[in-house]
N, CA, C and O atoms as CSV, one atom per row, in Angstrom:
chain,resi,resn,atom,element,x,y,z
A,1,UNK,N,N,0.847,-1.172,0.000
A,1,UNK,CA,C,0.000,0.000,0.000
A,1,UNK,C,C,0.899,1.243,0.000
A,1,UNK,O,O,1.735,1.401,0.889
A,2,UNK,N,N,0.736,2.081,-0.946
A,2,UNK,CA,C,1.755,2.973,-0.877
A,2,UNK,C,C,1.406,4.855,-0.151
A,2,UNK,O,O,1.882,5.986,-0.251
A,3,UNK,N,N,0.432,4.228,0.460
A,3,UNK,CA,C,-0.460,5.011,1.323
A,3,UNK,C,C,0.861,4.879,2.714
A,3,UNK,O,O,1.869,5.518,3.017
A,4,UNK,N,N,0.125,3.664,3.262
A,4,UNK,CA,C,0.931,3.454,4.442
A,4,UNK,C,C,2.440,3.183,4.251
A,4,UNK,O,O,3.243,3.534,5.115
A,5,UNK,N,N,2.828,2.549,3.102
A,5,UNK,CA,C,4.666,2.462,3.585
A,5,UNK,C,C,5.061,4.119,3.122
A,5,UNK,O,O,5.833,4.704,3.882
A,6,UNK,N,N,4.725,4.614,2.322
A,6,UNK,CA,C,5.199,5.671,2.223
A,6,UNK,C,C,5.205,6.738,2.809
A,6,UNK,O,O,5.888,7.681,2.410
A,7,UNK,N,N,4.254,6.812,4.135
A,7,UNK,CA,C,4.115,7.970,5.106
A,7,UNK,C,C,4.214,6.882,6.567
A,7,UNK,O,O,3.829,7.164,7.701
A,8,UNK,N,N,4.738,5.823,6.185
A,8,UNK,CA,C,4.622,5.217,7.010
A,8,UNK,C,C,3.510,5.208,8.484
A,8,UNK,O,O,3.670,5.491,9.672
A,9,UNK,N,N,2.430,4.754,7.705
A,9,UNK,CA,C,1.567,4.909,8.785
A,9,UNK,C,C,0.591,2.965,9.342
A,9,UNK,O,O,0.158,2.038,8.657
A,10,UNK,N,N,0.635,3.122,10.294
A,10,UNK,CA,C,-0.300,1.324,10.377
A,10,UNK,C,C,-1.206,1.601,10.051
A,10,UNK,O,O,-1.618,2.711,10.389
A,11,UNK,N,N,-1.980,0.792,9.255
A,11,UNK,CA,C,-3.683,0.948,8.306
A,11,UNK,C,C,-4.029,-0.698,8.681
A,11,UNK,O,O,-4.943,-1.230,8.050
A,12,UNK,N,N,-3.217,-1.566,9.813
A,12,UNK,CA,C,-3.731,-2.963,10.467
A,12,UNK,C,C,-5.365,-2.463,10.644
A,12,UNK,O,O,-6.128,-3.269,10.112
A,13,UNK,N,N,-6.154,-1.123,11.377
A,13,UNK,CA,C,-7.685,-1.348,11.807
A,13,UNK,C,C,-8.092,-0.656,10.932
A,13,UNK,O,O,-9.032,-0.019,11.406
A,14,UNK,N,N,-7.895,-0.316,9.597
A,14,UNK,CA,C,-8.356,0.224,8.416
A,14,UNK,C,C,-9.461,-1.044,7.700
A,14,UNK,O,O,-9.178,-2.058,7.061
A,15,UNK,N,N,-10.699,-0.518,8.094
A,15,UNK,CA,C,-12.000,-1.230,7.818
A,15,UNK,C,C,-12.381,-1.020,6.495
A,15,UNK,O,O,-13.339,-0.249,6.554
A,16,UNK,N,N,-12.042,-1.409,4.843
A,16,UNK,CA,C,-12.775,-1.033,4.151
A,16,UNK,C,C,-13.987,-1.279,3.743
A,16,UNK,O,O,-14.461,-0.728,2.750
A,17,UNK,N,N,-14.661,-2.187,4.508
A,17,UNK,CA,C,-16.031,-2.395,4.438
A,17,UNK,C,C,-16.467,-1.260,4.560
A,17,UNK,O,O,-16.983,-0.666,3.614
A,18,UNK,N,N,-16.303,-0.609,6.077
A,18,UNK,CA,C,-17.042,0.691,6.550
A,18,UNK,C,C,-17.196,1.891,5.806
A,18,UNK,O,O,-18.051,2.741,6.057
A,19,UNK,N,N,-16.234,1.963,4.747
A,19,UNK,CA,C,-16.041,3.055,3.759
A,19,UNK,C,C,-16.500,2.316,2.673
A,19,UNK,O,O,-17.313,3.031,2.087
A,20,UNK,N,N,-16.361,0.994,1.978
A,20,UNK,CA,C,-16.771,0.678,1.058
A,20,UNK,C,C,-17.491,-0.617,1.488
A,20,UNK,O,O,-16.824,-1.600,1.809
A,21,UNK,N,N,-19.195,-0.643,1.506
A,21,UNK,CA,C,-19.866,-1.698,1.702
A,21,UNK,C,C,-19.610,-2.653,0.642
A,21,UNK,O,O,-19.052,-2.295,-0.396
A,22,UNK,N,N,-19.937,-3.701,0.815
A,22,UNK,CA,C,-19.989,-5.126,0.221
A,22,UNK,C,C,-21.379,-5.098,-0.502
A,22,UNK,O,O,-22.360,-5.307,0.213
A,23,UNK,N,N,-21.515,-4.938,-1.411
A,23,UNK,CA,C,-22.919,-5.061,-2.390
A,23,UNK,C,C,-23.417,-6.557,-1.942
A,23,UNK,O,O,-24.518,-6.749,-1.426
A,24,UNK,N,N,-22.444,-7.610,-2.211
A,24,UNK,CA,C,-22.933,-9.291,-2.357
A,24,UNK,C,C,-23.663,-9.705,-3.713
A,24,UNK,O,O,-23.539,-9.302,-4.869
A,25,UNK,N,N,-24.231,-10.382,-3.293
A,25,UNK,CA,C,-24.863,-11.033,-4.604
A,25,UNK,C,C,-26.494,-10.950,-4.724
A,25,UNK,O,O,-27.177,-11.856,-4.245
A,26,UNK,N,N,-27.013,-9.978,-5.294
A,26,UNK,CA,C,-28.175,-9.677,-4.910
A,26,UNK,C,C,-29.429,-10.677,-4.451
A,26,UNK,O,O,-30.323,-10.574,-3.611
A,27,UNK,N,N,-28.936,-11.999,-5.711
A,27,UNK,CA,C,-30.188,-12.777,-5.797
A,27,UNK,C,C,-30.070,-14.334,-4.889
A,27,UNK,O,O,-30.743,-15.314,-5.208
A,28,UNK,N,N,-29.018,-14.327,-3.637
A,28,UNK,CA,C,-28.616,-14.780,-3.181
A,28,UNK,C,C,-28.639,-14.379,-1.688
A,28,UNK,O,O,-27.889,-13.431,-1.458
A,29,UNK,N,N,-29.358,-14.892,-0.534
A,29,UNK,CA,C,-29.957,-14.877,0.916
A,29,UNK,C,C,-28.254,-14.876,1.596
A,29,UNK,O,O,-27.415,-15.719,1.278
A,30,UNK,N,N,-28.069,-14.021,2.329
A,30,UNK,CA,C,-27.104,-14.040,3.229
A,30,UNK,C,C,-26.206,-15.581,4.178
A,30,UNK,O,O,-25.081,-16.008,4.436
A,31,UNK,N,N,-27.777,-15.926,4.399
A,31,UNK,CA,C,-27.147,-17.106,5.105
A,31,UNK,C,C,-26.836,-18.065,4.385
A,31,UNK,O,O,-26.540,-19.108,4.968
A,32,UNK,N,N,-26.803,-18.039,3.136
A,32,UNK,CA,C,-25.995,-19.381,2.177
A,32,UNK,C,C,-24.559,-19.304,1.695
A,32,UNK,O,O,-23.976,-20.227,1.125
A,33,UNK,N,N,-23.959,-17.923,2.024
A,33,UNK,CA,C,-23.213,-17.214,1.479
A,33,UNK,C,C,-21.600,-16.933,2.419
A,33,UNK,O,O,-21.757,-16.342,3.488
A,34,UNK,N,N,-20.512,-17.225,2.149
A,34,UNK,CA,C,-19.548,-16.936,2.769
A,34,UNK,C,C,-18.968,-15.539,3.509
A,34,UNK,O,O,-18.788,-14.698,2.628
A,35,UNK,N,N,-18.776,-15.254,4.233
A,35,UNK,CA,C,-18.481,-13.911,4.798
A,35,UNK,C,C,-18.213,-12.874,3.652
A,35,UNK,O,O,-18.965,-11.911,3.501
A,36,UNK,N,N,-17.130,-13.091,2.852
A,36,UNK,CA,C,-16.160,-12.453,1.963
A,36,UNK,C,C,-17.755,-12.179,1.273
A,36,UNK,O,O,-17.947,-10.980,1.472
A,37,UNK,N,N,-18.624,-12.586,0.762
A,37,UNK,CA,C,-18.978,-12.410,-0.323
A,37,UNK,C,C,-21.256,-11.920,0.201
A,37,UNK,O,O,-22.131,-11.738,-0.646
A,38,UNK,N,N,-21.438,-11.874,1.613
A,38,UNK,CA,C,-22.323,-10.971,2.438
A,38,UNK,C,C,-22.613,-9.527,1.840
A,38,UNK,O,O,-21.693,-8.736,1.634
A,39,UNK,N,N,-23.419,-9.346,1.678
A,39,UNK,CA,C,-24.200,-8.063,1.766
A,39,UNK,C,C,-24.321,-7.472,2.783
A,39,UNK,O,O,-25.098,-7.964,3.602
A,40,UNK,N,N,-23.615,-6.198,3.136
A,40,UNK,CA,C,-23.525,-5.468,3.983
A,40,UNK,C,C,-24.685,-4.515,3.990
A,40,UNK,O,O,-25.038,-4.475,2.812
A,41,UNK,N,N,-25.278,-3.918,4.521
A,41,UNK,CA,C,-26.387,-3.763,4.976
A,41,UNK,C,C,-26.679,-2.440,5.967
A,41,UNK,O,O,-27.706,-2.377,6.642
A,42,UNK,N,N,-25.388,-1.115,5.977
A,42,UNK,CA,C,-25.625,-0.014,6.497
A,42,UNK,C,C,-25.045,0.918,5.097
A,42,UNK,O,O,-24.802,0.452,3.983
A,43,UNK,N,N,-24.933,2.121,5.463
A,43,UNK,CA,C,-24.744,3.115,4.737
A,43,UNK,C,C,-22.752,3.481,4.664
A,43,UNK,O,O,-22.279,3.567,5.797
A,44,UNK,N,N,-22.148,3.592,3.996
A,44,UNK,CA,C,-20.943,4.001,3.880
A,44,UNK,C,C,-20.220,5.121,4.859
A,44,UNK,O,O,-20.450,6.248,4.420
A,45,UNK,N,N,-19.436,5.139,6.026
A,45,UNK,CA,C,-19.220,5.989,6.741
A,45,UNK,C,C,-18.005,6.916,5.879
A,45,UNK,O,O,-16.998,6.416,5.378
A,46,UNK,N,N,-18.390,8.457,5.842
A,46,UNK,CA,C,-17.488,9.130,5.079
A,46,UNK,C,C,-16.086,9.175,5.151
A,46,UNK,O,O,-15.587,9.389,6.256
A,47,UNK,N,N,-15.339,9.007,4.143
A,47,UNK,CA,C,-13.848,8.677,4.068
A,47,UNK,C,C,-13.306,10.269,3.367
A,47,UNK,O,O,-13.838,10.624,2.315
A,48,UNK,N,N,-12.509,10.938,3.852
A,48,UNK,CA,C,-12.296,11.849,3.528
A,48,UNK,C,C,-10.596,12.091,3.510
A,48,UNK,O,O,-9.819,11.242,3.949
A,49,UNK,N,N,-10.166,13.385,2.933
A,49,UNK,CA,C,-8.428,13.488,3.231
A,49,UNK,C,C,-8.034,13.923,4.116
A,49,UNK,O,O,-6.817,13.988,4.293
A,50,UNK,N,N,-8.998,14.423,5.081
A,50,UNK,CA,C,-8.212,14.978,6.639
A,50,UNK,C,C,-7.817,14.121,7.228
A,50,UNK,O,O,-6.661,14.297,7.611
A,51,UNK,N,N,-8.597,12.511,7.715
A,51,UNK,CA,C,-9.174,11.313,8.152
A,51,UNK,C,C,-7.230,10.789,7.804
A,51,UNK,O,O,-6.331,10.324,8.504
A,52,UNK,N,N,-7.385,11.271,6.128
A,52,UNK,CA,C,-5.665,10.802,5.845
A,52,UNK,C,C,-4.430,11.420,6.353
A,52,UNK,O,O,-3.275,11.011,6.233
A,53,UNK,N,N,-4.807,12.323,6.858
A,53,UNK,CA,C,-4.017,13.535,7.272
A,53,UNK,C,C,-3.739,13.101,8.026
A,53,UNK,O,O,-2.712,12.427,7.942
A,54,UNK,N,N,-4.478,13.180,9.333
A,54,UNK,CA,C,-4.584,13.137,10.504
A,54,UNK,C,C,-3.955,11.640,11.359
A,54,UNK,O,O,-3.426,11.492,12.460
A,55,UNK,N,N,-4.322,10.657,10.223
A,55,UNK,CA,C,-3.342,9.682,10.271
A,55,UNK,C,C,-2.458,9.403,10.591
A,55,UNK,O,O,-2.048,8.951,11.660
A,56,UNK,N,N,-1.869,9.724,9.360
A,56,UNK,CA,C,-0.531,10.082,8.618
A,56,UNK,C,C,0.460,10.475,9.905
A,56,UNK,O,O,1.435,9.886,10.372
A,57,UNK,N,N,-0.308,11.918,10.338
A,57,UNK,CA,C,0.395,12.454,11.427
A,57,UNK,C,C,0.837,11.846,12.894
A,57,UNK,O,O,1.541,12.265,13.812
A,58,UNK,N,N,-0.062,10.436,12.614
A,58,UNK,CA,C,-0.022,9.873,13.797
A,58,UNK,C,C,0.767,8.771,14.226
A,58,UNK,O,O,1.318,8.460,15.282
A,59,UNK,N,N,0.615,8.077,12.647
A,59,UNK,CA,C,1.428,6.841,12.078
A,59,UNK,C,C,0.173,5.536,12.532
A,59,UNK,O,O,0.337,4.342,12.779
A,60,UNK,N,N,-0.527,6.013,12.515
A,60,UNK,CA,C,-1.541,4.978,12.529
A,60,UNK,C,C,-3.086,5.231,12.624
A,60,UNK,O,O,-3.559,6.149,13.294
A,61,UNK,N,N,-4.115,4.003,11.623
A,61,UNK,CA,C,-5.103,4.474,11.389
A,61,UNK,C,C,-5.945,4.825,12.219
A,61,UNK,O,O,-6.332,3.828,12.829
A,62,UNK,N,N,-6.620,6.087,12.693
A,62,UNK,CA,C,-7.498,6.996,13.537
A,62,UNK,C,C,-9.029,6.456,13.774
A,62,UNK,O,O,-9.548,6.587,14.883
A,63,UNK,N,N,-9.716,5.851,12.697
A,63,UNK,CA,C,-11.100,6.126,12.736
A,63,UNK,C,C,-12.112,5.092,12.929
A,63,UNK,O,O,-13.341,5.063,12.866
A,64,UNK,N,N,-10.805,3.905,13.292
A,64,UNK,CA,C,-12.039,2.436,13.221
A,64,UNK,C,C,-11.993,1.806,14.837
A,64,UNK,O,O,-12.685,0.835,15.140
């Protein structure tokens, strides 16, 4: 990731579900279905460049 080695920051609790939900498979019921591949089921929490900033500054991810 040239996010984190290059500002060297830890992104280990960097959730991209939470910023980017999991669509899944529409025509396909949750419970038949492997984790990886679930329909997530809330709204996208905003990912922004301060969030990166603020990071950055810290050396590790802030928001999860």
């Amino acid at each position: 990731n040239d996010y984190s080695e290059s500002l060297n920051v830890d992104i280990v609790s960097f959730n991209f579900r939470r910023y980017f939900p999991n669509t899944g498979i529409w025509f396909l019921p949750n419970a038949i279905l492997p984790e990886y591949l679930k329909t997530d089921h809330h709204k996208p929490e905003p990912l922004t460049v301060q969030m990166f900033i603020e990071s950055a500054k810290a050396g590790r991810w802030l928001y999860d």
